[in-house]
C-alpha positions in Angstrom: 62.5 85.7 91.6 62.6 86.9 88.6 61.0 91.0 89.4 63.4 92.9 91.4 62.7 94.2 94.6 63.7 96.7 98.1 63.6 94.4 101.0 62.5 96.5 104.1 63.6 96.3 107.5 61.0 94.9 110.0 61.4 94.5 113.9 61.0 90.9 114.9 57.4 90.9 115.0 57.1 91.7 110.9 56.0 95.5 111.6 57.6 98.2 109.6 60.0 100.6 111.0 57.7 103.6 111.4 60.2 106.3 111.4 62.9 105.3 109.3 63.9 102.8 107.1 67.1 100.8 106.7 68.0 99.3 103.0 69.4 95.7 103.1 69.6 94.2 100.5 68.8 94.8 96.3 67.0 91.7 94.9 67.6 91.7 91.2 67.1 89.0 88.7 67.9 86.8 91.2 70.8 87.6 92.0 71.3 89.4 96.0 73.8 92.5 96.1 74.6 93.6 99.6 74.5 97.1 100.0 75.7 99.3 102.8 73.3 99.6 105.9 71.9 103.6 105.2 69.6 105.3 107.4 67.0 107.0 105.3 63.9 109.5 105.5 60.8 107.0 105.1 60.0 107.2 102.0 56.6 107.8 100.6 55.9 104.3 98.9 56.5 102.5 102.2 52.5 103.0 103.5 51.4 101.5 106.4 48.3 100.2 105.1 50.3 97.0 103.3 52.9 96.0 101.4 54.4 97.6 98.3 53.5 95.3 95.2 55.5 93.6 92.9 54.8 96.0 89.6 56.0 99.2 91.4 58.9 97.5 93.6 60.4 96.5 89.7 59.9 100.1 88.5 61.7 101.7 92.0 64.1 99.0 91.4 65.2 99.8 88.1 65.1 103.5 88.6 67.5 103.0 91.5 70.0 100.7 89.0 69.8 103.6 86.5 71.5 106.2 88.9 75.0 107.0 89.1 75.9 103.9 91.0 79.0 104.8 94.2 81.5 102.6 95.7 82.1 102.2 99.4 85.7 102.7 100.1 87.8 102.7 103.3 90.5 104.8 103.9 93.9 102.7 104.9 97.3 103.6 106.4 99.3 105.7 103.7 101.1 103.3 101.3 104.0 105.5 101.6 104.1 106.7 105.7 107.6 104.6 105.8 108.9 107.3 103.1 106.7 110.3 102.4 107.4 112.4 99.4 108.6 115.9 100.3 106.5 117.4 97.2 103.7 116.5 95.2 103.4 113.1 94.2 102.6 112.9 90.3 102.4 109.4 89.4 101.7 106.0 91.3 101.7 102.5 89.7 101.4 99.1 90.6 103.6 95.9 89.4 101.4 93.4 88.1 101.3 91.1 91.6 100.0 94.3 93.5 103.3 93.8 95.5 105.4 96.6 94.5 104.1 100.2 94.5 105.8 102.7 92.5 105.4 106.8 92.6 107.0 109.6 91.5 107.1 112.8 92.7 108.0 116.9 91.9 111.1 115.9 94.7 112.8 114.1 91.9 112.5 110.5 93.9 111.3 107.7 92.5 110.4 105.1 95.6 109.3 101.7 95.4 107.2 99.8 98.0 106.6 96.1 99.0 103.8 94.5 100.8 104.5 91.2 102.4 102.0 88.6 102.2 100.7 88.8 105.5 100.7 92.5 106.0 98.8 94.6 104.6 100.8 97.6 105.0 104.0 99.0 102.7 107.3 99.2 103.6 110.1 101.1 101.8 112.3 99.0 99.3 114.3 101.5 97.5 114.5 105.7 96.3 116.3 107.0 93.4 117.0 110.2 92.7 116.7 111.8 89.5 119.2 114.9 89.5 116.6 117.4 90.7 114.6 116.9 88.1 110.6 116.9 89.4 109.4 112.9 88.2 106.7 113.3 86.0 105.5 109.9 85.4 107.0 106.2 86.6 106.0 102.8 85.3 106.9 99.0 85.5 108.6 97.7 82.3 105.6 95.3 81.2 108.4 92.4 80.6 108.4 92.3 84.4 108.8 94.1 87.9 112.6 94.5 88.1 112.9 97.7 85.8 110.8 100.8 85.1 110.6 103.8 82.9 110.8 107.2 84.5 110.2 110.6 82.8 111.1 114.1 83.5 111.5 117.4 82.0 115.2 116.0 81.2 113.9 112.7 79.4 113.1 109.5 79.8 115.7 107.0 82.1 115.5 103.7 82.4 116.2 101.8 85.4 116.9 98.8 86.7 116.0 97.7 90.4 118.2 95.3 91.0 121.4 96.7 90.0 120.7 100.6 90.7 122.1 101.5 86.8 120.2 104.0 85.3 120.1 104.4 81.4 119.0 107.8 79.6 116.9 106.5 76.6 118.7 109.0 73.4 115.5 108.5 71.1 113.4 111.3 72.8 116.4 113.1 74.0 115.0 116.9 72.6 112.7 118.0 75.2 111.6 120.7 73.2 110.2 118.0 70.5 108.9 115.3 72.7 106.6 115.3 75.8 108.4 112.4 77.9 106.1 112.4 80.4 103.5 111.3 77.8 104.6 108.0 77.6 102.8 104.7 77.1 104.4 101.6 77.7 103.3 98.3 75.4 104.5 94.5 74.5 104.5 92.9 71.2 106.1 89.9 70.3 107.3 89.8 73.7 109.2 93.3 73.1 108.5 96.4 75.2 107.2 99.2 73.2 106.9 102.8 74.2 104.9 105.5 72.5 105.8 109.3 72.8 103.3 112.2 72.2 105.3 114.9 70.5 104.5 118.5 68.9 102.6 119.0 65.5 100.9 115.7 65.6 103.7 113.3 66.1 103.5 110.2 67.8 107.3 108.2 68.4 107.4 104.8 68.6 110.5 103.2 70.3 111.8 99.1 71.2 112.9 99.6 74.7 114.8 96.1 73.9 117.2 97.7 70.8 116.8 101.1 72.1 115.9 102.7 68.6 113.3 104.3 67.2 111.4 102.2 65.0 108.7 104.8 63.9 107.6 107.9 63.6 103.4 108.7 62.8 101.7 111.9 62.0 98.2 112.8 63.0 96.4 115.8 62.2 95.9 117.8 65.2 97.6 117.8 68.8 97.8 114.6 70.0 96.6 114.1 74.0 96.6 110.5 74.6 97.2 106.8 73.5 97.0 103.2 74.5 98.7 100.3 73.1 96.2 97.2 72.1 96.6 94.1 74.1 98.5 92.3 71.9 100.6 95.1 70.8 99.6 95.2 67.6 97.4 98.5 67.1 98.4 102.0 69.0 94.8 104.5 69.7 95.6 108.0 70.0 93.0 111.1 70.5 93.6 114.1 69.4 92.4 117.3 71.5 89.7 117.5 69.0 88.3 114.0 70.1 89.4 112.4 66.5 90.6 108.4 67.5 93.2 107.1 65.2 93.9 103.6 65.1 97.5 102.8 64.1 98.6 99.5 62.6 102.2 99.5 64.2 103.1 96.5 61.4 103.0 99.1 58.3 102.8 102.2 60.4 99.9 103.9 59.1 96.4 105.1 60.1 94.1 102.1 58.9 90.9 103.6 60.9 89.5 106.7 62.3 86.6 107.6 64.4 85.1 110.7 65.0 82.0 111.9 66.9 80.3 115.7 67.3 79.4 114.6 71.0 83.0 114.6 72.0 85.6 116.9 71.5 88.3 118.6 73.8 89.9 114.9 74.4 92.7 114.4 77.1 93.2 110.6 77.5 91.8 107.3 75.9 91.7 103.6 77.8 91.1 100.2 76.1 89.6 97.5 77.6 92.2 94.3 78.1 90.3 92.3 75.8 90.5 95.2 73.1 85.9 95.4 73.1 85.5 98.7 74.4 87.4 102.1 74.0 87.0 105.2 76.2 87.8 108.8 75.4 87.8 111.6 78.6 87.5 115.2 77.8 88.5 118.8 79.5 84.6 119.2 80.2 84.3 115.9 82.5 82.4 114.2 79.8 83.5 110.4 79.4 82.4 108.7 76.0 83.3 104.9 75.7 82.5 103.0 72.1 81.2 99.1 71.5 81.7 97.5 68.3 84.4 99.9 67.3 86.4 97.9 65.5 85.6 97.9 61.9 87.2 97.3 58.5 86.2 101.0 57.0 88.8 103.8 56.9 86.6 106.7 58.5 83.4 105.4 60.8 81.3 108.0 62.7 79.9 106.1 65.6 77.3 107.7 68.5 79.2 106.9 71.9 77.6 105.8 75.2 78.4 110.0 77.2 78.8 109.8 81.0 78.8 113.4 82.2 79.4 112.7 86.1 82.5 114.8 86.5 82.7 118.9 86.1 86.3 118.7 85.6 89.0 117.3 83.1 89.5 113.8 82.9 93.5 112.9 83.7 93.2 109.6 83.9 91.2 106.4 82.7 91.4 102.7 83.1 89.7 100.0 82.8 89.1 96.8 85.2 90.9 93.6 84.5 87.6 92.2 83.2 86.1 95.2 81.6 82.9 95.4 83.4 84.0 98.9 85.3 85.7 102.0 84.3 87.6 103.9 86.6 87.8 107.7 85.8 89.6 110.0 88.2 90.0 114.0 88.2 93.2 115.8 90.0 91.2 119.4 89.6 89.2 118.8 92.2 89.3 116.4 95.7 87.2 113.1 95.6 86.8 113.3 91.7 87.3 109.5 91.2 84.3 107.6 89.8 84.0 104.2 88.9 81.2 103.2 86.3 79.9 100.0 85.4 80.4 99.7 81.7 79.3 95.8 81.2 75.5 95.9 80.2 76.6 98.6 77.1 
């Protein structure tokens, strides 16, 4: 069928329910989405006198697609009830196989977590501790699961899993000139990259693999956030005035800029895997993501797509493996996490 439609709920003998009504299914382009079973005030359009026609199902239809659109979730066993942090935890991150689960917390432990295929609970698999040092930020290596990078107010350390040694990284050694817990991780020519935010505009550029810096790029305004491109190639940073620079990490210089008025007081930026869209979050809750952004112009002023359903800062972004959704979470307030489809932009 090609009009979309509501599908009521009838008792066996094809009578509506008079009192309430329950929603089924959504019809659209045909194409069936389940939806959750929701018990509703009867609403006006459902008369008793026949059914609702095809013309004003397609409107109701397409009005109900429009709003913001919720995921059911359930709530499972703690991923880390074999080993609870004894502070905050500040940063959780999955390997790639969604086996391992790494956090960090302000009780300077850095725990890992493995699920076995069969259960679908977490069991502990190793802590480290990081001198007393609160962990601000942990991350697998993208070259695989057995090391990861973990920051704190004393630097960043590198570590490897399997043989418990631990390497302080010397390139972003001054915490008074780098933010370590900035960091971005990144692969290139299958090389790990990591990108530091610093003060003044700077933006560090180190090879895990020769532990050097390789570059060091300016940018007006204080940098908030960036993202490595898929293939390594490009690094996007935001400053706090909602400018996007688009570095060429080959000759390590600015080749684009975007800018927009309907975005400014950025905090973090997200690519899509496939490099087609770019997202920018902001202190006001606003989330702006960009099509067709990619361009061969130095400077390019481009209206965004604006999502305003937070009131809070945006602390985090990231897209779906496919693109289609973009995941945008809040730690000011509880239950700030929103998920919006992103794929018919």
């Amino acid at each position: 069928m090609r009009d979309g439609f509501i599908s009521e709920d009838r008792s066996n003998d094809g009578a509506q329910v008079s009192d309430t009504q329950k929603v089924r299914r959504l019809v659209c382009d045909g194409a069936e989405k389940k939806l959750k079973l929701v018990t509703q005030k009867r609403p006006k359009w459902a008369v008793d006198n026949g059914p609702v026609t095809p013309a004003f199902a397609t409107g109701l239809s397409n009005r109900i697609l429009n709003r913001r659109k919720r995921l059911s979730l359930t709530k499972l066993v703690d991923a880390n009830v074999s080993c609870p942090s004894a502070g905050v935890v500040s940063s959780t991150k999955f390997d790639k196989t969604g086996r391992l689960l790494l956090t960090g917390g302000s009780d300077g432990h850095a725990r890992i977590f493995v699920r076995e295929h069969s259960d679908p609970s977490y069991s502990m698999l190793g802590s480290f501790h990081n001198m007393n040092a609160p962990v601000q930020k942990v991350d697998f290596l993208p070259s695989g699961s057995n090391k990861i990078l973990m920051a704190s107010a004393r630097g960043l350390f590198q570590l490897n899993i399997e043989t418990n040694v631990i390497d302080r990284l010397a390139m972003f050694r001054t915490a008074e000139s780098w933010d370590a817990g900035s960091f971005v991780l990144g692969e290139r020519d299958s090389r790990t990259m990591v990108c530091v935010l610093g003060r003044q505009g700077r933006v560090g550029i180190a090879d895990l693999q020769s532990r050097c810096k390789v570059a060091t790029l300016n940018s007006n305004g204080h940098v908030k956030g960036a993202v490595f491109s898929s293939d390594g190639k490009d690094l996007v940073t935001v400053n706090s005035q909602g400018t996007i620079n688009i570095w060429d990490l080959r000759m390590h210089r600015c080749k684009q800029q975007l800018f927009s008025n309907e975005v400014t007081n950025a905090v973090t930026v997200a690519l899509s895997r496939n490099n087609d869209l770019l997202a920018v979050g902001t202190t006001n809750g606003t989330a702006a993501y960009y099509t067709r952004w990619q361009g061969d112009t130095t400077e390019t002023s481009i209206t965004p797509f604006i999502n305003t359903s937070l009131n809070t800062g945006i602390d985090c972004m990231h897209f779906s493996h496919d693109g289609k959704m973009l995941l945008i979470s809040s730690s000011k307030t509880k239950g700030n996490c929103h998920a919006l489809n992103v794929a018919d932009v």
